[in-house]
C-alpha positions in Angstrom: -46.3 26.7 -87.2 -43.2 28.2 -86.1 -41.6 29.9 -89.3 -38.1 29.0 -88.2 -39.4 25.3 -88.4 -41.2 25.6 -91.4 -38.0 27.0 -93.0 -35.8 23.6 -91.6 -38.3 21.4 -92.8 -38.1 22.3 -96.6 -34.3 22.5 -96.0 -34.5 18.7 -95.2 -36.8 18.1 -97.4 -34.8 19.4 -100.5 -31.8 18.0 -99.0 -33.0 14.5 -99.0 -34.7 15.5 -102.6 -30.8 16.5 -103.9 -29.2 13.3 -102.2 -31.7 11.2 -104.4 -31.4 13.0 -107.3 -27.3 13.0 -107.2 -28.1 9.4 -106.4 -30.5 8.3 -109.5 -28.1 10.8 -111.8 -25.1 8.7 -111.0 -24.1 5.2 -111.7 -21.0 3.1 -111.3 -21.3 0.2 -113.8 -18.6 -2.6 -112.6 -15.9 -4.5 -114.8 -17.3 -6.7 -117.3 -21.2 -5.9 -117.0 -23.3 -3.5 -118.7 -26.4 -1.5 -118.0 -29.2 -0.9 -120.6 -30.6 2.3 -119.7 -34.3 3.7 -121.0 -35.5 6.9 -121.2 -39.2 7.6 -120.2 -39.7 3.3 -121.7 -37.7 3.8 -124.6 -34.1 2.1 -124.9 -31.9 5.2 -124.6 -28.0 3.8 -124.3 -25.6 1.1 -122.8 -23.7 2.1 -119.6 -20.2 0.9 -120.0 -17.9 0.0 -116.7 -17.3 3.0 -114.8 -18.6 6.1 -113.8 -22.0 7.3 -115.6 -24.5 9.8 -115.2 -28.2 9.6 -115.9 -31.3 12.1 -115.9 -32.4 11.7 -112.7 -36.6 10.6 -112.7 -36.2 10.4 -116.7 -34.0 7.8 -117.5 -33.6 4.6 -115.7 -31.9 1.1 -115.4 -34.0 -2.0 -117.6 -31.6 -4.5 -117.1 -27.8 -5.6 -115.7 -26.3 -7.6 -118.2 -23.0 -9.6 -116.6 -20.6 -9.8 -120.0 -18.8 -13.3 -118.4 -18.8 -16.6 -119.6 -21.6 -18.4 -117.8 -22.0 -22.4 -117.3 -25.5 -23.2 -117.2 -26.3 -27.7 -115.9 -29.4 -28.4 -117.2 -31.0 -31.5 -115.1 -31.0 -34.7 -117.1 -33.5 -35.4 -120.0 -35.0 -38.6 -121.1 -34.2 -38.9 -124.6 -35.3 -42.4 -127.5 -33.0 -43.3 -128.9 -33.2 -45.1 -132.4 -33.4 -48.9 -131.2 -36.7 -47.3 -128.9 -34.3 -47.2 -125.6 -34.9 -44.6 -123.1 -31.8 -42.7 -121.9 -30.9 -40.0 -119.4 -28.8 -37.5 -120.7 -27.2 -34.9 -118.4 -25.6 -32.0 -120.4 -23.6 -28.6 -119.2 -24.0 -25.6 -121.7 -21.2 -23.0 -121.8 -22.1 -19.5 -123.2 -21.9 -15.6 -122.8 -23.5 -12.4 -123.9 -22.1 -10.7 -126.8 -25.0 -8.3 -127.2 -26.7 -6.2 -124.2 -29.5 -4.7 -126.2 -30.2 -8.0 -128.0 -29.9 -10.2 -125.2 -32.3 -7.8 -123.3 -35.1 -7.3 -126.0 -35.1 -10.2 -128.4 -35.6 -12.8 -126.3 -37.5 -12.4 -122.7 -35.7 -15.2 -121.0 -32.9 -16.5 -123.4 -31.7 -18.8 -120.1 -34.9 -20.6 -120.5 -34.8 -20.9 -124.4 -31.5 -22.0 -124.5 -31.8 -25.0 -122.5 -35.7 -25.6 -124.0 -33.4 -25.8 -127.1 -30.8 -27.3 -126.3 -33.3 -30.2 -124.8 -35.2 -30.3 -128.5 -31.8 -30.6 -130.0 -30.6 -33.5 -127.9 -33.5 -35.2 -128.6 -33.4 -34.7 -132.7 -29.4 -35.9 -132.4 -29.8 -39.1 -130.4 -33.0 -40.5 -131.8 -31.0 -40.7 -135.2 -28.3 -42.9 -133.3 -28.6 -46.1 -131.7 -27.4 -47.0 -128.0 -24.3 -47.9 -128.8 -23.7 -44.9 -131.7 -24.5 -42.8 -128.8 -22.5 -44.1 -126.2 -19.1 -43.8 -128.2 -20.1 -40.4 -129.8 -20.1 -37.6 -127.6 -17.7 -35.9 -129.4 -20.1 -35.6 -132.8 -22.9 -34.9 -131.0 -20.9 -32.0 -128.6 -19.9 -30.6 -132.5 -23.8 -30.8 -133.4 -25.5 -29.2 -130.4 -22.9 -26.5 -130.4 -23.0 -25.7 -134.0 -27.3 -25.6 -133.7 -27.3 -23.5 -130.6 -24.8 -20.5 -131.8 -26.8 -20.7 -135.2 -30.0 -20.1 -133.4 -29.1 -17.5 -130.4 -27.0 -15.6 -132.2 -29.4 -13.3 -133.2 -30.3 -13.3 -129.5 -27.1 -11.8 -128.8 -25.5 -14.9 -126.9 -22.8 -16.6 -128.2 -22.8 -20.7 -127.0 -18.6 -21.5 -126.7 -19.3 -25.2 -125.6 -21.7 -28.1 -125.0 -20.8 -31.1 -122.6 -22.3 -34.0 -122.1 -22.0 -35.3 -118.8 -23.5 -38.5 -118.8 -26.0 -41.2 -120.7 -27.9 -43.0 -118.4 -29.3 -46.0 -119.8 -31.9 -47.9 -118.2 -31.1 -50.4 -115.4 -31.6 -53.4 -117.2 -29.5 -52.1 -120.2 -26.8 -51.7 -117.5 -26.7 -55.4 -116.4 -26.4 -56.6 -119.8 -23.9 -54.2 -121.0 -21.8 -55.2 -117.7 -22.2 -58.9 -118.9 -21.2 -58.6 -122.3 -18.2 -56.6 -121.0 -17.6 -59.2 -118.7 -17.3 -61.2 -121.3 -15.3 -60.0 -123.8 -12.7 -59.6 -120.7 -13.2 -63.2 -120.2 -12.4 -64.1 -124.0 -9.6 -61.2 -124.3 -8.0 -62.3 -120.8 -8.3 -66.2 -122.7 -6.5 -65.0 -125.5 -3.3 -64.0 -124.1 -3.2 -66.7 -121.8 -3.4 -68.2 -125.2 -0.7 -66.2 -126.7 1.1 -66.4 -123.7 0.8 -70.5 -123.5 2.1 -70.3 -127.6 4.9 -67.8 -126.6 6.5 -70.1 -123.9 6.2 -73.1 -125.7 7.7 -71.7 -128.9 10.4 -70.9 -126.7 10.6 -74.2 -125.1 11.0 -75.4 -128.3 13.4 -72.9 -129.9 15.9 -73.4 -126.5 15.2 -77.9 -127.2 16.2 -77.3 -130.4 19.6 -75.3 -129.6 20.4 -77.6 -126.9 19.9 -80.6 -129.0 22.2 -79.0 -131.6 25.0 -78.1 -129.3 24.8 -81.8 -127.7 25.2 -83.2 -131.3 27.6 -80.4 -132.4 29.6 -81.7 -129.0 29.1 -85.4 -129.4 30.7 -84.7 -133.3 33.7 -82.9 -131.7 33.8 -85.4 -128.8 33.7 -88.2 -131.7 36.1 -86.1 -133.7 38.7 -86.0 -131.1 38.6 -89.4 -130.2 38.6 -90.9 -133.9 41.5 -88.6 -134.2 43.1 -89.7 -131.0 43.0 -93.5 -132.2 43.9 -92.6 -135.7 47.0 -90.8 -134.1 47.6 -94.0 -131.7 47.2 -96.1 -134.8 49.8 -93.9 -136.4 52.5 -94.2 -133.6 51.8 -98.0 -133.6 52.3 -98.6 -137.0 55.5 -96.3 -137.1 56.7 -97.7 -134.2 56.1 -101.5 -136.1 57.7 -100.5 -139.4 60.5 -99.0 -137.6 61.2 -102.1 -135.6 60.8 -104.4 -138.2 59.1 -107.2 -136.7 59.1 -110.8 -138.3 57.2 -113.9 -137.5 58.2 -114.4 -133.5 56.2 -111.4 -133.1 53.6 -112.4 -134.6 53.7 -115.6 -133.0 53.7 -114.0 -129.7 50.7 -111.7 -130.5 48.4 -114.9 -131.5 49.1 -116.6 -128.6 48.2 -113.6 -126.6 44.5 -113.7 -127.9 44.3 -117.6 -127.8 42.9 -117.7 -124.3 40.6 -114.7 -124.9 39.2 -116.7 -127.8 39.2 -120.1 -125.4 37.0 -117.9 -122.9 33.9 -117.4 -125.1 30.8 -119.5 -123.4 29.3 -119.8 -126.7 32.1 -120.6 -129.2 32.1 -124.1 -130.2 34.5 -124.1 -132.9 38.3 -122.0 -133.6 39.8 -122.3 -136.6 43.9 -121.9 -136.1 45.4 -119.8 -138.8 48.6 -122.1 -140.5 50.9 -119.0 -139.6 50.2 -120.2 -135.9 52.0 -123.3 -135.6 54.4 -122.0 -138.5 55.3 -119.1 -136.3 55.4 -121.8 -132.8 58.1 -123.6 -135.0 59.9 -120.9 -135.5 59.9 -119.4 -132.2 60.9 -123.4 -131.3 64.3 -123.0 -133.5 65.4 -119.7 -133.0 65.0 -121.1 -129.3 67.1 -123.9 -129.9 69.4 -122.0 -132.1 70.4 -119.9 -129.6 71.1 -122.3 -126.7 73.5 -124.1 -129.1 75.3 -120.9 -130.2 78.4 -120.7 -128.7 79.9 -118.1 -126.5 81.3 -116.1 -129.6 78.5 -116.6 -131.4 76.4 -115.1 -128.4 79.0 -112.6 -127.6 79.1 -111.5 -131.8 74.9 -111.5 -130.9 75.3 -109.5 -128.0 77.5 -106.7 -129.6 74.8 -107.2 -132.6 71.8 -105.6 -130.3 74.3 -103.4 -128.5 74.7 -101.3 -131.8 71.0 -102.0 -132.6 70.2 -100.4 -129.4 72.1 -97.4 -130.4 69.2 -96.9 -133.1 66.0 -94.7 -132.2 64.5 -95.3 -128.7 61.7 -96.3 -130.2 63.5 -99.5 -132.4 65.4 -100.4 -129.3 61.7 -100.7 -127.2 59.8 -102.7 -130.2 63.1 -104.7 -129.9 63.5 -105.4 -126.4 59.7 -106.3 -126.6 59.9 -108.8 -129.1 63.1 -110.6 -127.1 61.2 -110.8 -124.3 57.9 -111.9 -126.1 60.3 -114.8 -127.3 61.1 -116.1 -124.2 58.0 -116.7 -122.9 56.3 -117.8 -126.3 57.5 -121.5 -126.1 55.4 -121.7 -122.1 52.6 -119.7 -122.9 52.3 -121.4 -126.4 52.3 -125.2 -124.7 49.8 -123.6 -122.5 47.3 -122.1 -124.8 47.2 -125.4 -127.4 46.6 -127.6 -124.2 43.9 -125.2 -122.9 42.5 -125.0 -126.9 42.4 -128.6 -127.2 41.1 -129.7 -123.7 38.0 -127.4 -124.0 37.3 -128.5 -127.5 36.8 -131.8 -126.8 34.6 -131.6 -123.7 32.7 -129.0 -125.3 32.5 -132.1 -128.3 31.7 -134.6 -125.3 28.7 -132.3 -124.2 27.5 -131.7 -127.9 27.3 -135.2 -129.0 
């Protein structure tokens, strides 16, 4: 062989022999993972991120450890629980390595024994609780599978930051009878405040009865208030107006025969009694009749200045006055009237009795 390529070939040769060596002598270790480096089978040191250099064929690489938290969903496990049910319980394990050397030597897979005991965990938690315990209680049983699982790997060199639970499966027939019963507890609590409701409004019916009954009475009592008052006041002016005119037995005359014929026009009354002050009063109203057609024209002039001074007294005097004249003479006609009327229907009504 040619010297000159003998002499190339070893030049190659320990070219390619320096490229691996630089190569296996120098490692770049990335942000947040660490390298466990062993020399000749022995644990030697930890590579931190950056730039490193090793003994090239002497020391070497066992294992990449990433330092990040990790989320690890273990497939669902049937579990019993206490009242013998089977359940499907799907869980999510947070955790991350604390410890390179650890993590690498103590345990040969610590994925595998973590969720191998996260599984025997689970099972120990829920058999102590019933279906319904278990259901409502993912909180307690989070706490309790992440207080056993950084007990135990800690010395593994992983540190578990959270269990989950994503979901309890019960069997299918469980289902059905849990979506009754909740069925029917909307049923009764969708029955009680119609309930309520029902009670509400007719409370309130009630309570808006009661305030209009009391403001019709309060306004009937006002309304009865106003009008007793109104008469009382009419009653008032009446009688005034009476004592101010001074009326005497004409008057009074004249009022009775007003209500003779109202008493006359009763269907049912067969019998009237006349007070005495009737017919005492009709010969009154007969004289002062009389008396004044015979007065002569003094006497009638000394009567006419008589009411013209009377009728400068109060308005009310002079009206009373002027009534009770007039009253008088019509009493005499309407008086004739009324006794004839009084004592024609008395006897037929006697004639149709007997």
């Amino acid at each position: 062989m040619d010297p000159s390529v003998l002499v190339a070939v070893l030049v190659i040769i320990a070219a390619l022999i320096g490229i691996i060596t630089v190569v296996k002598s120098v490692k770049v270790v990335p942000q947040q993972v660490e390298y466990v480096v062993e020399r000749l089978g022995k644990y030697s040191r930890t590579l931190t991120p950056g730039l490193n250099i090793l003994v090239p064929f002497i020391d070497s690489v066992r294992n990449k450890v990433d330092k990040r938290e990790a989320v690890v969903n273990f497939p669902p496990q049937p579990v019993i629980t206490s009242d013998n049910l089977v359940v499907s319980i799907d869980t999510v394990l947070y955790f991350k390595v604390v410890d390179s050397v650890r993590a690498t030597y103590e345990i040969f897979s610590y994925l595998q024994a973590i969720e191998q005991l996260t599984v025997t965990t689970l099972r120990n938690v829920i058999g102590s609780l019933d279906l319904e315990k278990a259901l409502t209680s993912r909180d307690e049983i989070n706490r309790h599978l992440s207080g056993v699982l950084d007990e135990t790997t800690g010395r593994w060199g992983i540190k578990v930051t959270r269990v989950e639970i994503k979901a309890i499966e019960p069997p299918p027939s469980i289902r059905d009878s849990m979506e009754k019963q909740m069925r029917a507890e909307r049923d009764r609590r969708a029955a009680i405040l119609h309930a309520e409701g029902l009670k509400q409004s007719q409370i309130l019916t009630a309570e808006g009865e009661k305030q209009a009954a009391v403001l019709r009475a309060e306004g009937e009592r006002q309304s009865r208030i106003l009008t007793a008052e109104g008469q009382a006041k009419a009653i008032r002016t009446v009688v005034d107006s009476i004592h101010l005119s001074n009326p005497d037995s004409k008057v009074m005359a004249y009022q009775y025969l007003q209500a003779l014929p109202q008493i006359a026009a009763g269907q049912s009354n067969k019998m009237w009694i006349l007070p005495v002050e009737l017919t005492k009063a009709l010969e009154g109203i007969g004289g002062a009749l009389g008396g004044m057609a015979a007065m002569s024209d003094a006497e009638r002039s000394r009567h006419v200045d008589r009411n013209r001074v009377e009728e400068e007294e109060s308005a009310e005097v002079q009206e009373a006055r002027q009534a009770a004249e007039e009253a008088a003479a019509v009493a005499t006609a309407e008086a004739q009237a009324a006794a004839a009327q009084v004592s024609g229907t008395t006897q037929n009504r006697e004639l149709t009795n007997g």
